[in-house]
N, C-alpha and C positions, 0 to 999 in steps of 0.2 A: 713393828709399826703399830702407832695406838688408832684406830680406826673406830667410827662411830657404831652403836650398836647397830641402826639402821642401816648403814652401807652396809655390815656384814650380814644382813636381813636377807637385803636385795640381789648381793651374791650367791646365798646359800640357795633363795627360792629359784633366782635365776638356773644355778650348776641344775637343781632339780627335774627346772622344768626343761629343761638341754637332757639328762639323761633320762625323760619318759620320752620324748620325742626319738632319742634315737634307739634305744631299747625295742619300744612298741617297733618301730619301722624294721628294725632289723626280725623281730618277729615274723610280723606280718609280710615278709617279703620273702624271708628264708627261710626261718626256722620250723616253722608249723607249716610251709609249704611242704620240705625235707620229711618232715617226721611225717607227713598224711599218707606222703608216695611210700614210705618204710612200711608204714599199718597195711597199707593197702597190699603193696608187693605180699606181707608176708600171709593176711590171708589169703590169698592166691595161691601161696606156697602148700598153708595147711589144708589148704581145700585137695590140691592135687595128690600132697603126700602126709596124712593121719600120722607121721612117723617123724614131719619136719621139727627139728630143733633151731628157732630163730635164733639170730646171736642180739646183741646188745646194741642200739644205736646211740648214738651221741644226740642225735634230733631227736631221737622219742624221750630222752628222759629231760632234756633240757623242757619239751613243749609247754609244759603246764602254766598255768597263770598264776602258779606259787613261785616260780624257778625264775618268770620273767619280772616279778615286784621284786626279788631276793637280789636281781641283777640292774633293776634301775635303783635300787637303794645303796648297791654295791658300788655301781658308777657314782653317784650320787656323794658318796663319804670319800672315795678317791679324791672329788674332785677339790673337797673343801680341805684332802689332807697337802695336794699339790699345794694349793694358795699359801697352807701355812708353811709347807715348805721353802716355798719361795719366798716368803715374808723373814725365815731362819736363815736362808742364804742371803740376804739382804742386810741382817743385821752381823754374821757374820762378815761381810763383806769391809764393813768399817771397823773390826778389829784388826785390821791388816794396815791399818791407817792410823798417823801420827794426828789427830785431833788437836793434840794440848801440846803441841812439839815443846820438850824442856830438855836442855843441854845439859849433858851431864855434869853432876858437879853442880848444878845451877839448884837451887832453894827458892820456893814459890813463898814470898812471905802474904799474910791476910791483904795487906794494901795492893798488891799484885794479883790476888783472883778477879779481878771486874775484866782488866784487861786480859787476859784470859778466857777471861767467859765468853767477850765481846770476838774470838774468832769460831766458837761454836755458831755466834746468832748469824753468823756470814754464810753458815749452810744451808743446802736448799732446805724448803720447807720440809721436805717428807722424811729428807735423812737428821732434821732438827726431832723429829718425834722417835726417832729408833731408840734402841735403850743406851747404848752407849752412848751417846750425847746429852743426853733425857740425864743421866747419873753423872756424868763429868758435870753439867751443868750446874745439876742440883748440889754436889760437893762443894762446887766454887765458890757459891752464892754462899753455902754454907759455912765455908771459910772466912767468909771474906764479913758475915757477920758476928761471929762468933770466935773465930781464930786457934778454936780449938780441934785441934785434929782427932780425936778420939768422935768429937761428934760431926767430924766429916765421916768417917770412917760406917757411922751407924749410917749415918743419911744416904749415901752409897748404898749399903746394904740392907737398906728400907726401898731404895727402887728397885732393886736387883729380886728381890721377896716379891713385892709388886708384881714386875711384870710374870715371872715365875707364877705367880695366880693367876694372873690374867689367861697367861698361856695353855694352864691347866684349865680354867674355865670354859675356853674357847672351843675345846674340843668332847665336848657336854654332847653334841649335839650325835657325834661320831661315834661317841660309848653308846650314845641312846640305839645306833644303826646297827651297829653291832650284836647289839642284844636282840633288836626288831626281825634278824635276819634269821636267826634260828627259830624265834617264834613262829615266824611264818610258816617255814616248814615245818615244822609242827603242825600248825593248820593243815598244810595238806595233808598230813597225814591222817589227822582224824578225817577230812572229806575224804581222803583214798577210803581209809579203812570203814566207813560210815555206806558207801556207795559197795562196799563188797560185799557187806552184812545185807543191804537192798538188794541185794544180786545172787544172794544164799539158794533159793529155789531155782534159781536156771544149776548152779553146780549141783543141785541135791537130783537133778535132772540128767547133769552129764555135760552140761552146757557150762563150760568155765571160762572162757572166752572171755566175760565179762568182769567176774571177778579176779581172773590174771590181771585185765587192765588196771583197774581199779585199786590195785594192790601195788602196781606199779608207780600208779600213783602216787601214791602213800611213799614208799617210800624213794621215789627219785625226789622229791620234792625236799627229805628231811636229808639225802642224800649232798644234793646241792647246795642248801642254807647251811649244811654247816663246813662244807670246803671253803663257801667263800668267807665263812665267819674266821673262819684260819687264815685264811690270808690276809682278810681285811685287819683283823689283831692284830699280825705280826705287823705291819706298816703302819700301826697305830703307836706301839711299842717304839718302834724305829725312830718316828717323828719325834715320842715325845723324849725317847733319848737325849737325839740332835738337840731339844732345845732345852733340855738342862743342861747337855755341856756347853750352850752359847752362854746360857747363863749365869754358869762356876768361869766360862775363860774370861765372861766380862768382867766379875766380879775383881779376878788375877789383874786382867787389863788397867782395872783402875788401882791397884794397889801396886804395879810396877810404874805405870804411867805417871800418875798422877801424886799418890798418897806419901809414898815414900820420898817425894821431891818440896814434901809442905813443911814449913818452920812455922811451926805456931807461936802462940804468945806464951809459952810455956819451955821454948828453948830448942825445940828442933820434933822430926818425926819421933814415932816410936823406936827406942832402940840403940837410936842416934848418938 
């Protein structure tokens, strides 16, 4: 569906500010509560036994303020990859559908595209902007001006190119997350590694406590940003799969549907 730039403005900022809200909250509630009781327990532990080996928490490496931007950014590109999904099942959804119903055997000549055309403009508004309608359409008119099927054939395949960029444009913003996501941890990891180096004389003392943490830091952060960078790609890939085969079967659709049932002014389809 062709949608204004501004509508997709007001969703993207919306999904945003829906996944800081819930990000931050589940922080603030859980996660950095979990990880404070882990810290605390375990100096408890190394205070009793000099010999204690803590194990690994889920709360402590998740805690940091790199791990929690890397997962509102992460919900964030999800949520704008759902919508285009759903906009891809939607346009699949009317390739499943007789549009342009022609009986076989039956020959669309030029003076017969208007009426034609005129059962597309009968659909609702939002499924008249989908691409296969949007292409049927424009073939029609195309025929019905010109009569020559060769230049239906490109005009089809000039929407089909279209929205194929559009699609690929649209997902600008999700490349951009993706990239944003391992940079981040990055960052923490120069502040882990930045805060160990400040922390050098308590180790040159005996006292490492501090630059364990700090080191921790460093890398749970670069740890995290780039699992979810892997995941996030892989359903980046997925999506934009999906919507180049909607639109190589659309392409098919109108050259079994539509193309191959046109008599131009030149004596019949290609082939014919």
């Amino acid at each position: 569906m062709t949608r204004a730039p501004r509508f997709d403005f007001v969703v993207q900022l919306a999904a945003l500010l829906v996944s800081v809200v819930l990000v931050h909250g589940l922080y603030v509630t859980v996660v950095r509560p979990r990880a404070d009781e882990v810290l605390a327990d375990r100096a408890a532990r190394m205070q009793e036994d000099p010999g204690y080996v803590p194990e690994r928490s889920a709360w402590v490496i998740l805690r940091d303020f790199e791990q929690e931007a890397c997962f509102v950014l992460a919900l964030w590109a999800m949520a704008i990859l759902v919508t285009k999904g759903f906009e891809v099942a939607g346009q699949r959804r009317l390739l499943g559908e007789d549009l342009v119903p022609v009986a076989a055997g039956t020959r669309i000549l030029p003076e017969d595209a208007r009426e034609y055309a005129r059962q597309l403009d009968s659909l609702p508004h939002a499924d008249q902007e989908q691409l296969l309608p949007r292409a049927l359409s424009a073939a029609l008119d195309r025929f019905a001006a010109t009569g020559e099927i060769q230049d239906v054939s490109e005009t089809a395949r000039s929407v089909c190119e279209s929205e194929s960029e559009r699609l690929e444009s649209e997902l600008s913003m999700v490349r951009y997350i993706a990239w944003a996501i391992p940079s981040i941890g990055f960052l923490g990891t120069v502040r882990g590694i930045g805060e160990a180096l400040g922390q050098a004389h308590q180790a040159v003392e005996g006292d490492i406590a501090g630059v364990t943490r700090s080191l921790g830091v460093a890398f749970n952060s670069t740890f995290i940003a780039l699992l979810i960078s892997i995941v996030l790609m892989f359903l980046m890939h997925q999506l934009q799969a999906s919507q180049e085969r909607m639109v190589r079967d659309t392409e098919t659709h109108l050259d079994r549907r539509l193309i191959r049932h046109l008599r131009g002014t030149r004596g019949g389809p290609p082939g014919a």
